[in-house]
C-alpha positions as CSV (number, residue, x, y, z in Angstrom):
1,X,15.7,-110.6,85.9
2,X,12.7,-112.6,84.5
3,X,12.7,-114.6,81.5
4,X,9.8,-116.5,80.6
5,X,10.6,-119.5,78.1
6,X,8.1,-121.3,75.6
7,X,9.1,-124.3,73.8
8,X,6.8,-125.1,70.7
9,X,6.0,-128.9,69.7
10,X,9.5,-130.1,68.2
11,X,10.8,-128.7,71.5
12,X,8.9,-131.4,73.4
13,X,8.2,-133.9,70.8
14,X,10.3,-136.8,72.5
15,X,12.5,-137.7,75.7
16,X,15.5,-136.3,74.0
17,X,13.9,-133.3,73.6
18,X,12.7,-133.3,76.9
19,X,16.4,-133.4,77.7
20,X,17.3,-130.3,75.5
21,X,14.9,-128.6,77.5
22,X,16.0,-129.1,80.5
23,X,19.8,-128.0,79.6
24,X,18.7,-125.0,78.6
25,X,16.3,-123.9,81.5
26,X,19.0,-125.1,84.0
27,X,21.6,-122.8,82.1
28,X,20.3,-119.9,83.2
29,X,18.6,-119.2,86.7
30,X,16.1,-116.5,85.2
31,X,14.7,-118.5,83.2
32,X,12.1,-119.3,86.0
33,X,8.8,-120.1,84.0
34,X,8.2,-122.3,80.8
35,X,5.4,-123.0,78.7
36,X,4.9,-125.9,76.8
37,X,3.2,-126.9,74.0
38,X,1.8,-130.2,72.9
39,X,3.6,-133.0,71.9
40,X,4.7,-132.1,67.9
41,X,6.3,-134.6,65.4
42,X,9.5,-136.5,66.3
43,X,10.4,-136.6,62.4
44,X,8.8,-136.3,59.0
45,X,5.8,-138.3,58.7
46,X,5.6,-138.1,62.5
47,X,2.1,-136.8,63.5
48,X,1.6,-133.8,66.1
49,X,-0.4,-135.2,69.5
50,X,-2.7,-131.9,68.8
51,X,-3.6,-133.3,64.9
52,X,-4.6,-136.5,66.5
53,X,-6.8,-135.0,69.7
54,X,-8.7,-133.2,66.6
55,X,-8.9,-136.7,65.3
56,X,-10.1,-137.9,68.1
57,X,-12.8,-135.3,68.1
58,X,-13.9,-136.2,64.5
59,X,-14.5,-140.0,65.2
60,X,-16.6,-139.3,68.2
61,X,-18.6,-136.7,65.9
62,X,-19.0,-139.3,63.3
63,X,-19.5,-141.6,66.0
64,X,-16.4,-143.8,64.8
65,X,-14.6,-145.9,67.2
66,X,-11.4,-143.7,68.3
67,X,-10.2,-146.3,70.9
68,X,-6.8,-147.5,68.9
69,X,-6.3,-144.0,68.3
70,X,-6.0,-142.7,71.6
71,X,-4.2,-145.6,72.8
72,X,-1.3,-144.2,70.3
73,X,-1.5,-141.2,71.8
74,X,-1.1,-142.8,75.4
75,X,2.0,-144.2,73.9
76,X,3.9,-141.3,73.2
77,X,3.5,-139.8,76.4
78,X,4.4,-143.1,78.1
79,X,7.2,-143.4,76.1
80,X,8.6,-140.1,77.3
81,X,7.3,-140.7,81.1
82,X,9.4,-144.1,80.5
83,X,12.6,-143.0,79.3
84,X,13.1,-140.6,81.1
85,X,12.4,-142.3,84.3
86,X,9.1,-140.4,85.7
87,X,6.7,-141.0,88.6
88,X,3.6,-138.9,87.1
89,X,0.8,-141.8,86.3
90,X,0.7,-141.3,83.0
91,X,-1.4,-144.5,81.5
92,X,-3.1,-144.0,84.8
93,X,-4.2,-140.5,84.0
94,X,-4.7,-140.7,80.4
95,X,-6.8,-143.8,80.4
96,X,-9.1,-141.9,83.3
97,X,-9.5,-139.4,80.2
98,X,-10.0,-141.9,77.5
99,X,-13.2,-143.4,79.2
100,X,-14.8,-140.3,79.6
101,X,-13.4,-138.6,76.2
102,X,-17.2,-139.1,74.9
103,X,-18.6,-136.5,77.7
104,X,-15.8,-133.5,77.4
105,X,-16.0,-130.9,75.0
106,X,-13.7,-130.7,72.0
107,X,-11.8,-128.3,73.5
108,X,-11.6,-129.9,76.7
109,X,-9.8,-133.1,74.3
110,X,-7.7,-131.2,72.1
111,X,-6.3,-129.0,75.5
112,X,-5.4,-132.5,77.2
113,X,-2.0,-132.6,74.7
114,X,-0.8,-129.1,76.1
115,X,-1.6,-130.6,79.7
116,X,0.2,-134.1,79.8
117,X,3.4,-132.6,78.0
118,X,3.2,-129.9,80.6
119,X,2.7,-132.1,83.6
120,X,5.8,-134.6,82.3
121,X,7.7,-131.4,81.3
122,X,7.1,-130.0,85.2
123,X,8.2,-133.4,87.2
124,X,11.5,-133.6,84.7
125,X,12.0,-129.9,85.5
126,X,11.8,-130.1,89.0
127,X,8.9,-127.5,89.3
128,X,5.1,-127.0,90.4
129,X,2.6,-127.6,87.3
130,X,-0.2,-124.9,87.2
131,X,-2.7,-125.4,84.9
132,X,-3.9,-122.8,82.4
133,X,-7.1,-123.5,83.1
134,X,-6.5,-121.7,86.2
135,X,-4.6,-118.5,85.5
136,X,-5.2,-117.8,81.9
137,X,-9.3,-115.7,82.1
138,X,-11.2,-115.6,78.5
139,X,-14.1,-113.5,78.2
140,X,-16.9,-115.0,76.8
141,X,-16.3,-113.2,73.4
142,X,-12.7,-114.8,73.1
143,X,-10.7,-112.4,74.2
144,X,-8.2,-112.7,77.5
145,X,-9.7,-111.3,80.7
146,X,-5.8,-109.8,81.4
147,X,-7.0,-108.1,84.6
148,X,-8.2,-111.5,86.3
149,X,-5.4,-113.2,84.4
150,X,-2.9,-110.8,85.9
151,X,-4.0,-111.6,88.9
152,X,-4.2,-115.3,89.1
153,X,-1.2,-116.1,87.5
154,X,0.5,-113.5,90.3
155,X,-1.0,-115.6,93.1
156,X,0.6,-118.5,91.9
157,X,3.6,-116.8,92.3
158,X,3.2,-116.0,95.6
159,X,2.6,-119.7,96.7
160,X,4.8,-121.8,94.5
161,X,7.2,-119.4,93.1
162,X,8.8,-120.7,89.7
163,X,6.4,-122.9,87.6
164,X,5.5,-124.7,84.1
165,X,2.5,-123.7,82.7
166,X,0.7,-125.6,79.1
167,X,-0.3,-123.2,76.4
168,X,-2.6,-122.8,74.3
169,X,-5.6,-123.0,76.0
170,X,-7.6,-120.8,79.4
171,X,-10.7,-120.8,80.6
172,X,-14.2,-118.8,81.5
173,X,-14.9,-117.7,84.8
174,X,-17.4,-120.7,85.0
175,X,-14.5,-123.0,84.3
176,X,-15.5,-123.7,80.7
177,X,-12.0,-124.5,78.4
178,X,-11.2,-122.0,75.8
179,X,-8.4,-122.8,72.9
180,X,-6.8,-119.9,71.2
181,X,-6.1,-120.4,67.5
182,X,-3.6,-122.6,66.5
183,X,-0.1,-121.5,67.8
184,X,-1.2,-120.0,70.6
185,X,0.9,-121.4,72.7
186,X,3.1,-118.3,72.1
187,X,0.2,-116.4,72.8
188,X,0.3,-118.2,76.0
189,X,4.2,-117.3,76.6
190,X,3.4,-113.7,75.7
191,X,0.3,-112.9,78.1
192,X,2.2,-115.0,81.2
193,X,5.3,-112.6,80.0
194,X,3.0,-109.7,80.2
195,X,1.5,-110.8,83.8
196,X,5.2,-111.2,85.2
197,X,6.4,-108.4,83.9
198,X,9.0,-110.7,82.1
199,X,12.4,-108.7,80.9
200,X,12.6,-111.2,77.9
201,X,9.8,-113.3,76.5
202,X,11.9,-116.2,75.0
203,X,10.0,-118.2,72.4
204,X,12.2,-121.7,72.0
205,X,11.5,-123.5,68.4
206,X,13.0,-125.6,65.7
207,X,14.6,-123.0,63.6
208,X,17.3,-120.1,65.0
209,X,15.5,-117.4,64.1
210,X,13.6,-115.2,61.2
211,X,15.6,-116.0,58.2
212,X,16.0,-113.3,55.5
213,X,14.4,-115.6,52.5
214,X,12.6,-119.0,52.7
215,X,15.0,-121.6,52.1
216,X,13.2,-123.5,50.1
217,X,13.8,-120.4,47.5
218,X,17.3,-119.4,48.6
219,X,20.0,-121.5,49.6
220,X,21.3,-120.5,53.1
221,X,19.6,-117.7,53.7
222,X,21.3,-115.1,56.5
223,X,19.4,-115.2,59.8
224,X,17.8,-111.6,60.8
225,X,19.5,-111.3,64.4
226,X,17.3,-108.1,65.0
227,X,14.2,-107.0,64.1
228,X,11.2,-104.6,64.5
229,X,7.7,-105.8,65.6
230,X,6.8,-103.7,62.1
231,X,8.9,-105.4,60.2
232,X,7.9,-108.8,61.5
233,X,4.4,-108.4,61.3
234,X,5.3,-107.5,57.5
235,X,7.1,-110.5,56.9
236,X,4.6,-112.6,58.5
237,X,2.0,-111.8,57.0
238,X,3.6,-112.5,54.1
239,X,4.3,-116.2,55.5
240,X,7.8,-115.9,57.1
241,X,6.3,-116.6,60.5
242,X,8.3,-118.9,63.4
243,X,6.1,-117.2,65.7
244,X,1.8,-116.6,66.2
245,X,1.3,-113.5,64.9
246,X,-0.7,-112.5,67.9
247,X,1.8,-113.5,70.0
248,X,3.3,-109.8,70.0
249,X,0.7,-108.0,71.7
250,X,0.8,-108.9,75.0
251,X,4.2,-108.0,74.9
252,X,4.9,-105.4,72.5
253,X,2.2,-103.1,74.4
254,X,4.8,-103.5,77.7
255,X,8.0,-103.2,75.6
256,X,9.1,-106.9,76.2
257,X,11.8,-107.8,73.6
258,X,10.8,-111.4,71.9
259,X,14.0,-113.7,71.2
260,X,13.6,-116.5,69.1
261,X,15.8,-119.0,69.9
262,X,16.1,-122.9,68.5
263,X,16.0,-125.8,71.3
264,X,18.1,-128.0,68.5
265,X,21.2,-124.9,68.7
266,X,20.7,-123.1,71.8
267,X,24.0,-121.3,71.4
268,X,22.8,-119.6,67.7
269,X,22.0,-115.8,68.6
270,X,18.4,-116.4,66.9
271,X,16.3,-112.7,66.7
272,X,15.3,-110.0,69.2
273,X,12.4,-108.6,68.5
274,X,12.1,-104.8,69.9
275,X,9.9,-102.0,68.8
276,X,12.9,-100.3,68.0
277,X,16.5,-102.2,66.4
278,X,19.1,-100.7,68.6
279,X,20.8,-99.0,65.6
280,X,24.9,-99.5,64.7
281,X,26.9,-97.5,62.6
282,X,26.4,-100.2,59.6
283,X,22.8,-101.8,58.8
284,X,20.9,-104.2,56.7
285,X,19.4,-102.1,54.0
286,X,17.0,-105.2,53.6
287,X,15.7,-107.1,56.8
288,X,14.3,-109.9,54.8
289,X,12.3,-110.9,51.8
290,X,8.8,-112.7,51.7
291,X,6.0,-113.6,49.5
292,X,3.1,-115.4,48.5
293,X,1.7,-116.6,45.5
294,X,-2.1,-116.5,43.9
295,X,-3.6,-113.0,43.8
296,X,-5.8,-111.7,41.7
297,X,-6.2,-107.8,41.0
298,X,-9.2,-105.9,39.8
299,X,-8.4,-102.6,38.0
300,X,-10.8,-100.1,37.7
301,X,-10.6,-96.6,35.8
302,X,-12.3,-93.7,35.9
303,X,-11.8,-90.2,34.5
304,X,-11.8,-87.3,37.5
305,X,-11.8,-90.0,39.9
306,X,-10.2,-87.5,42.6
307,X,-13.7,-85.8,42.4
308,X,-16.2,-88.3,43.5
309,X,-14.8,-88.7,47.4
310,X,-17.0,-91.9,47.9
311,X,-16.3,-93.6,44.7
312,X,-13.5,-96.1,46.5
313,X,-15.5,-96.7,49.2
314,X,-18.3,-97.9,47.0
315,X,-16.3,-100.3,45.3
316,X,-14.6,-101.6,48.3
317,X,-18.7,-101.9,49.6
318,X,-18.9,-104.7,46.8
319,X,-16.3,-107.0,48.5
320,X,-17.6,-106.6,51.9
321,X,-20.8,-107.7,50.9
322,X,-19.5,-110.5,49.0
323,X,-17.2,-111.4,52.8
324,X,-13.8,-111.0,50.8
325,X,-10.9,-109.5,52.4
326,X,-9.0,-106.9,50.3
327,X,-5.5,-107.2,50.5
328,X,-3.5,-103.9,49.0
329,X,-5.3,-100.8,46.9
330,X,-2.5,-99.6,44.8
331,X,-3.7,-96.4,43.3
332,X,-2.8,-93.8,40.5
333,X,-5.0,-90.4,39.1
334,X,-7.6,-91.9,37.5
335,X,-7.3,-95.4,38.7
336,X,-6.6,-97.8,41.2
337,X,-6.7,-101.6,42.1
338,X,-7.9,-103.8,44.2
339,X,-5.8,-106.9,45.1
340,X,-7.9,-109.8,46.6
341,X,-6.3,-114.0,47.8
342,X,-7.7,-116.1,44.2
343,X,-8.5,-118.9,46.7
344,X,-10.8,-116.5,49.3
345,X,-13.0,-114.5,46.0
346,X,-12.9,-117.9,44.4
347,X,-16.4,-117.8,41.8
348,X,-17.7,-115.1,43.3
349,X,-15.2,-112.7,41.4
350,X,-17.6,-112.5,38.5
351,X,-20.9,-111.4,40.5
352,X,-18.2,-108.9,42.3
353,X,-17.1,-107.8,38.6
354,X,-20.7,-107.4,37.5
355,X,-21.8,-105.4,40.3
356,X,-18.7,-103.1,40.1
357,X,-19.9,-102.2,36.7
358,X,-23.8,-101.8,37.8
359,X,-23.0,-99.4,40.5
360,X,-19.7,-97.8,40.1
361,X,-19.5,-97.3,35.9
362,X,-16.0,-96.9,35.6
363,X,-14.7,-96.3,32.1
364,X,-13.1,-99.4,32.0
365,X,-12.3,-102.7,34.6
366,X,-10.4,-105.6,34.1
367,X,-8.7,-108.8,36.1
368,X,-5.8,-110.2,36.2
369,X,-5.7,-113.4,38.6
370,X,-2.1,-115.9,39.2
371,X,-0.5,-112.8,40.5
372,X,2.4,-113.3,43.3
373,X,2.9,-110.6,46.1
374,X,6.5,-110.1,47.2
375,X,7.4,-107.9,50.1
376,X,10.7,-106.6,50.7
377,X,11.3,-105.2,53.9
378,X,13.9,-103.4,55.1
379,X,13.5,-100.3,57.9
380,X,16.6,-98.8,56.7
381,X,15.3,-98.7,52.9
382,X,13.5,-94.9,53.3
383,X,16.5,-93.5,54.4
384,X,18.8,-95.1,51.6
385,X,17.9,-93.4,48.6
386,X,18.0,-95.8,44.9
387,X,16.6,-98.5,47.2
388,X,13.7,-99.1,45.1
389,X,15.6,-98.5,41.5
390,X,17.8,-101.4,43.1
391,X,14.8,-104.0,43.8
392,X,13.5,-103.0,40.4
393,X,16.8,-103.2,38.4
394,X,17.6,-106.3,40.3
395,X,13.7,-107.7,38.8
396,X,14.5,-106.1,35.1
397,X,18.0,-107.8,35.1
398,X,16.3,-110.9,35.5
399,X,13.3,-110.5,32.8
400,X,10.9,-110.8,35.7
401,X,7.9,-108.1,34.5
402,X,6.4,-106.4,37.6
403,X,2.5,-106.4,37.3
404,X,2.1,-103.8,40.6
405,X,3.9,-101.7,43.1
406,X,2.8,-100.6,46.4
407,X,4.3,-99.5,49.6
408,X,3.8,-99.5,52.9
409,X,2.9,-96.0,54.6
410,X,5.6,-97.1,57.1
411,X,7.7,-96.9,54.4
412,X,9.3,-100.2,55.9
413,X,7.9,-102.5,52.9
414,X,8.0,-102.4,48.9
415,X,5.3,-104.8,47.7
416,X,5.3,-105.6,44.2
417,X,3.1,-108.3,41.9
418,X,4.6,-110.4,39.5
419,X,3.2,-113.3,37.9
420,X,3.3,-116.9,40.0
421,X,5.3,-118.3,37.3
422,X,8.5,-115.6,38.3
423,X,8.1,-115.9,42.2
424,X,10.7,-118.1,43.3
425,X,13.1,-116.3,40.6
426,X,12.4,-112.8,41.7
427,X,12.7,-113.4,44.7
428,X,16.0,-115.5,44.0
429,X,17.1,-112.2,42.1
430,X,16.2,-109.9,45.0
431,X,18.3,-111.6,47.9
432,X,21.4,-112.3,45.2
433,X,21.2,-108.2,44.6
434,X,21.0,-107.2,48.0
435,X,22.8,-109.9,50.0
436,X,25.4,-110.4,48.1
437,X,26.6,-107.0,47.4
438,X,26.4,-106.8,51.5
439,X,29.0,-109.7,51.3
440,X,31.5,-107.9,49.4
441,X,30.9,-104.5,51.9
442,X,31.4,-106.9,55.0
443,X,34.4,-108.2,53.1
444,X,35.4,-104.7,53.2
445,X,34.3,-103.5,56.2
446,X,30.9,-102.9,55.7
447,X,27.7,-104.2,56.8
448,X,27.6,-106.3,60.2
């Protein structure tokens, strides 16, 4: 068995952590390769070593003297060489870097945090450092060469065996550093996973797991301890992410379960992500509950609007051209909607508006902006009929007005608009009428 384990910033943020680490990859022998991120924040306030490589790239841009900042950075990596007693010559190595930090590419800068934490991280670990630079292919339009990739990071086997390897960054075939987008160090995890063939693609954080609700809405919120790679991309897009959403690609395409696991409670269960929960005789009706606030919707009617077959393709034609993303078309007979971020159609929503009525003459338009999306996911709600009547009941009970409903053609998600000013309360009013009444079945019995 293969497990491939990625520990994110808090992971590796200090010598303590460092320590964590090492408990956990020792605990189990199949745990055989890790990737590391950067350096992250040691507390609140604390600053991530990435933020302050991108600093470092700003002062050189604006030609601002970056020398006290990249001494602090030195600092926290000695710190951790220090107390944990390492050989690796850190100030050594990093000061090489600081005097030539003028001639390297940003990327080339902002890679080095992934690179020192991953060359401490492999002389506490007792294991050879192979650097992503050398196994991890980009073509030259961004994407992962996972052929060449493949095969690198499969020679690398062959001659050292177990190894650690930094995230979030690869190269061109000419040697040239590439970054993936931020978090993609579990992009990282999930294409070495791939490479390996990995049973379990083990994704190590600060939290244990996909919670059901954001806790900063709900108190205590139950942790999901399974869930589809459907339902998570439905949740995070919504913003309950732990994980890059990217991330599940690699692996989903091979039928590698993700397990999100936290480094701070390594005995929690966390979630398994599958393309398929393994079903029990009692389920979840709701997986979890997520949302986002400031939408704005553009309705537009038109009688016989079945009958022209181009007429919401035309209107969607408008946005393109204006470069915003649309984000849900409910419809009805002789209407439909068009829900858009505020923030991303920003002024432009009145040339967008205008142009609608030039070219598409509906019968009447209007907008209605400080709209909040709220997407409750469940993949048990189809087959569990009075689902719906429940979220909506549960919404009405409350006063909480619903502005639009959509649904996923999954059938896995409910999305409905209310205004920003009920978000946190419908929300609230959701988990209390679905989780709790699950309380009182397990109390009886019910739901595991």
């Amino acid at each position: 068995m293969i497990k491939v384990a990625k520990f994110g910033g808090s992971s590796v943020a200090s010598a303590e952590q460092f320590k964590k680490v090492k408990s956990i990859v020792e605990a189990d022998p199949t745990r055989r390769f890790v990737v590391v991120s950067a350096a992250g924040k040691r507390f609140s306030g604390d600053n991530k070593i990435t933020d302050l490589l991108l600093l470092v790239n700003a002062h050189i841009e604006y030609h601002v003297d970056c020398t006290q900042l990249l001494k602090d950075i030195e600092a926290r990596f000695v710190e951790i060489a220090n107390e944990l007693g390492l050989s690796y010559p850190i100030a050594q190595k990093f000061e090489e870097f600081s005097a030539c930090v003028k001639s390297l590419s940003p990327e080339y800068i902002v890679s080095r945090g992934e690179w020192f934490t991953g060359q401490l991280m492999a002389e506490y670990l007792g294991l050879p450092f192979v650097d992503a630079a050398d196994v991890i292919v980009f073509h030259h339009d961004g994407t992962v060469d996972l052929e060449r990739t493949a095969t690198a990071v499969r020679e690398e086997v062959q001659q050292k065996g177990s190894f650690v390897l930094p995230g979030f960054y690869g190269s061109t075939v000419e040697g040239t550093i590439r970054l993936f987008q931020r978090g993609g160090g579990d992009i990282s995890g999930a294409i070495l996973a791939r490479c390996l063939d990995a049973d379990v693609y083990e994704n190590w954080t600060d939290v244990s797991g996909f919670l059901a609700a954001d806790p900063r809405i709900v108190d205590n919120p139950r942790t999901i301890h399974r869930i589809t790679f459907d339902e998570m991309r439905e949740l995070s897009y919504m913003g309950a992410s732990v994980l890059q959403e990217e991330a599940i690609f690699p692996v989903r395409e091979v039928g590698i379960p993700i397990q999100i696991k936290n480094t701070n409670e390594p005995e929690a269960t966390g979630t398994t992500i599958r393309e398929t929960a393994h079903e029990r005789s009692h389920e979840h009706l709701i997986t979890g509950i997520a949302g986002k606030r400031d939408f704005t919707a553009i309705h537009i009617q038109k009688a016989h609007l079945h009958n022209d077959v181009s007429y919401i393709r035309r209107a969607l034609s408008v946005f393109e051209r204006n470069g915003v993303s649309v984000e849900h078309i409910p419809t009805g007979v002789d209407s439909f909607g068009i829900v858009v971020s505020s923030s991303e159609v920003g002024d432009a929503i009145y040339s967008i508006v205008n142009d609608l009525r030039n070219e598409l003459k509906p019968d009447a338009i209007s907008v209605v902006d400080k709209l909040a999306l709220i997407s409750v996911v469940g993949r048990n709600m189809s087959r569990r009929a009075g689902t719906s009547g429940r979220i909506f009941g549960a919404l009405g009970e409350a006063g909480i007005n619903i502005r639009m409903i959509t649904q996923s053609s999954q059938e896995i998600s409910i999305i409905m608009g209310v205004n920003n000013e009920d978000f946190e309360r419908a929300i609230k009013a959701i988990y209390d009428k679905f989780v709790g009444q699950e309380l009182v079945e397990m109390g009886n019995g019910g739901v595991q």
